[in-house]
C-alpha positions as CSV (number, residue, x, y, z in Angstrom):
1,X,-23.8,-16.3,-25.6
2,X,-26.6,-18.6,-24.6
3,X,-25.2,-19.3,-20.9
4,X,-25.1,-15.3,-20.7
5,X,-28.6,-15.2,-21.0
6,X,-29.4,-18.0,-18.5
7,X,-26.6,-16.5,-16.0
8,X,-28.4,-12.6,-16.1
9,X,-31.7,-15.0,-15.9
10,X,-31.1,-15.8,-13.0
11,X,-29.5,-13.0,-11.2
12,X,-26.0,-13.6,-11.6
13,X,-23.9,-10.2,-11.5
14,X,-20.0,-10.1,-10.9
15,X,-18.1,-10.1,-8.0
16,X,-16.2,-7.1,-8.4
17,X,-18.9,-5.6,-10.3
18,X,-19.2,-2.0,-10.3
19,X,-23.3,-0.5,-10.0
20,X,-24.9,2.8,-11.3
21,X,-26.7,3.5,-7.7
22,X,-23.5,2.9,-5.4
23,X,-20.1,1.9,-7.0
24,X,-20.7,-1.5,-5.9
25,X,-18.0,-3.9,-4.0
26,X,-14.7,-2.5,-5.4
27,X,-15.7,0.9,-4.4
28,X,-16.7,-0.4,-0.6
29,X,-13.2,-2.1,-0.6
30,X,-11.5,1.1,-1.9
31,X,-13.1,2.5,1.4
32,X,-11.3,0.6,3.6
33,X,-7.8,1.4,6.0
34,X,-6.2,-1.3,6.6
35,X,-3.9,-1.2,10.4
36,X,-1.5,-4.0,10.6
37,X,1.4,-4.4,13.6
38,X,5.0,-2.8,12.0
39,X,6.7,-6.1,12.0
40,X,7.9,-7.3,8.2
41,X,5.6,-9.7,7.3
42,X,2.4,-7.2,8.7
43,X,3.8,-4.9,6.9
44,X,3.9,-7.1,3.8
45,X,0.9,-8.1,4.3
46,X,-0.8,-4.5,5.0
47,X,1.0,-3.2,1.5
48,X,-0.5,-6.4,0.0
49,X,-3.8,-5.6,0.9
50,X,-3.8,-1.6,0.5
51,X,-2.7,-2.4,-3.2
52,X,-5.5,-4.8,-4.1
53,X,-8.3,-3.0,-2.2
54,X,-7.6,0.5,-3.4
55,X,-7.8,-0.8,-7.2
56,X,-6.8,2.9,-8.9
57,X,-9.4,4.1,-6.8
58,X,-9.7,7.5,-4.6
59,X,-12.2,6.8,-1.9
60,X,-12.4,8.4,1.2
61,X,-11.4,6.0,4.4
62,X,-15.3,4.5,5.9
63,X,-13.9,1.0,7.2
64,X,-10.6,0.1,9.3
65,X,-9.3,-3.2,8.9
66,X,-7.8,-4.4,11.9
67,X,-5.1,-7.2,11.5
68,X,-3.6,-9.8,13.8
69,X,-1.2,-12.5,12.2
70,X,0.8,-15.1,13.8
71,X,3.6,-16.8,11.3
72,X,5.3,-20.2,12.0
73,X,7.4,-22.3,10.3
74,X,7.9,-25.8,10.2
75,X,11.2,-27.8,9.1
76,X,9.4,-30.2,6.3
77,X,12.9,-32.0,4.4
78,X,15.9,-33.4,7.0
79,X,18.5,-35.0,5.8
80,X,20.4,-37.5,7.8
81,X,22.7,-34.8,9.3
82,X,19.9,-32.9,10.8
83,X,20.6,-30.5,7.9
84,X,17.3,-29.0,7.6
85,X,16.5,-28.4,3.2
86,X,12.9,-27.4,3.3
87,X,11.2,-25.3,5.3
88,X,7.2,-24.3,5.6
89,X,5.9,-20.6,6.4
90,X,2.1,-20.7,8.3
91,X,0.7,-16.8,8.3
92,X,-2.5,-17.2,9.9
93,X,-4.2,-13.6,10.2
94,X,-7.1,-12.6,12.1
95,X,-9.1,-9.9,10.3
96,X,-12.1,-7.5,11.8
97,X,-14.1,-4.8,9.6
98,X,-14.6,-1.8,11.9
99,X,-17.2,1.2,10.8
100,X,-14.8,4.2,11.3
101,X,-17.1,6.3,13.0
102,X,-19.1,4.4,15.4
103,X,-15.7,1.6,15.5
104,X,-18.3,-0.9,15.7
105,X,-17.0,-4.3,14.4
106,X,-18.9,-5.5,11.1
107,X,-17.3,-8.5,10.2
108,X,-14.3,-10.7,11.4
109,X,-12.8,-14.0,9.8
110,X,-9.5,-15.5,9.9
111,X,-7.5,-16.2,6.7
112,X,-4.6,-18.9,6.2
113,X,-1.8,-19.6,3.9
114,X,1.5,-22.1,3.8
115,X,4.5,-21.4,1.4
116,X,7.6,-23.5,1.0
117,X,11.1,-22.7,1.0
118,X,14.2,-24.0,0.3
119,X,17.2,-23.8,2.5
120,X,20.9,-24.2,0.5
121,X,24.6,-24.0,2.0
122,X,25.1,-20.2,1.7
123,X,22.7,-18.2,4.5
124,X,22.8,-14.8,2.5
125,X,20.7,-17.5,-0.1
126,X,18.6,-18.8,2.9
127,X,17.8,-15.3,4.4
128,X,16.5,-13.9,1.0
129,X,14.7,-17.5,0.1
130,X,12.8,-16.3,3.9
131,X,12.4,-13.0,2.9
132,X,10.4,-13.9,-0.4
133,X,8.8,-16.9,1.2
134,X,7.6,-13.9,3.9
135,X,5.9,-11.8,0.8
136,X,4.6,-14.9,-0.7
137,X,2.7,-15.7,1.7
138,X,1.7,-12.3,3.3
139,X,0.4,-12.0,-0.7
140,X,-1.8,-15.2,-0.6
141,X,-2.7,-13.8,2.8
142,X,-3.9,-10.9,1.2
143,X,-5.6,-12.3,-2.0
144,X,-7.7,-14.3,0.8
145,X,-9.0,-11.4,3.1
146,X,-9.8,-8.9,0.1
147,X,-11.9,-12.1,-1.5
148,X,-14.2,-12.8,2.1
149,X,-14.5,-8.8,1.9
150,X,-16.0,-8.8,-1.6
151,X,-18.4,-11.5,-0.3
152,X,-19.0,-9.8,2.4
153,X,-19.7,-6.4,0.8
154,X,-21.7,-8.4,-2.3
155,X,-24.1,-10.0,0.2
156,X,-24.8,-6.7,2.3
157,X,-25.5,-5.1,-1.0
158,X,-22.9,-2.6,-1.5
């Protein structure tokens, strides 16, 4: 209770903290449209990131959220063989914040995330181990962006 006190002392407020005057950050990231290439993991990613932006909130589109990712993978475990037992996924993602009607860009970063799979005997096993390694990673992907959003949207006082 004490560390309450010093914390509001000081100016601390909340992240995701919504504000009498203008909604605050989780209404300026229920603003945004995110427009991601149609491949599967952009489209993992763009689902992703329309789920944790919009937050059960209605708000009308101001900001479009333009994504380019590039995914890679790495073979990490070889056996002897050459069997390959582990693989790596690499999604890095290139994000700008446009202002829908003057499509002037407000903000661009890049975000970054590795998952691990492994790879068995049967393929059917190894192409849905990919496939959930592929919405793992578009998900920390995801987690990352809305998070440099918030920041950004906190410190320009939304």
């Amino acid at each position: 209770m004490i560390a309450g006190l010093f914390l509001s002392a000081c100016g601390f407020t909340p992240l995701y903290a919504t504000r009498s005057d203008n909604g605050g950050v989780v209404t300026a990231l229920a603003a945004i449209s995110v427009q991601a290439p149609p491949d599967r993991v952009n489209r993992a990613l763009r689902i992703s990131l329309e789920d944790q932006l919009r937050a059960n909130t209605l708000v009308a589109p101001q900001y479009r959220l333009v994504l380019s990712s590039a995914l890679s993978e790495a073979d990490v475990a070889i056996e002897q063989d050459t069997e390959v037992t582990r693989k790596n996924l690499r999604l890095r993602t290139t994000f700008i914040l446009r202002d829908m009607e003057t499509d002037t860009a407000l903000y661009e970063a890049k975000a970054f995330a590795i998952v691990a799979y492994n790879r068995v005997p049967s393929e059917f096993a190894n192409i849905i181990a990919e496939r959930d390694a592929q919405e793992r990673v578009a998900n920390q992907v995801a987690e990352e962006i809305r998070t440099k959003l918030a920041i950004y949207f906190e410190r320009q006082g939304s």
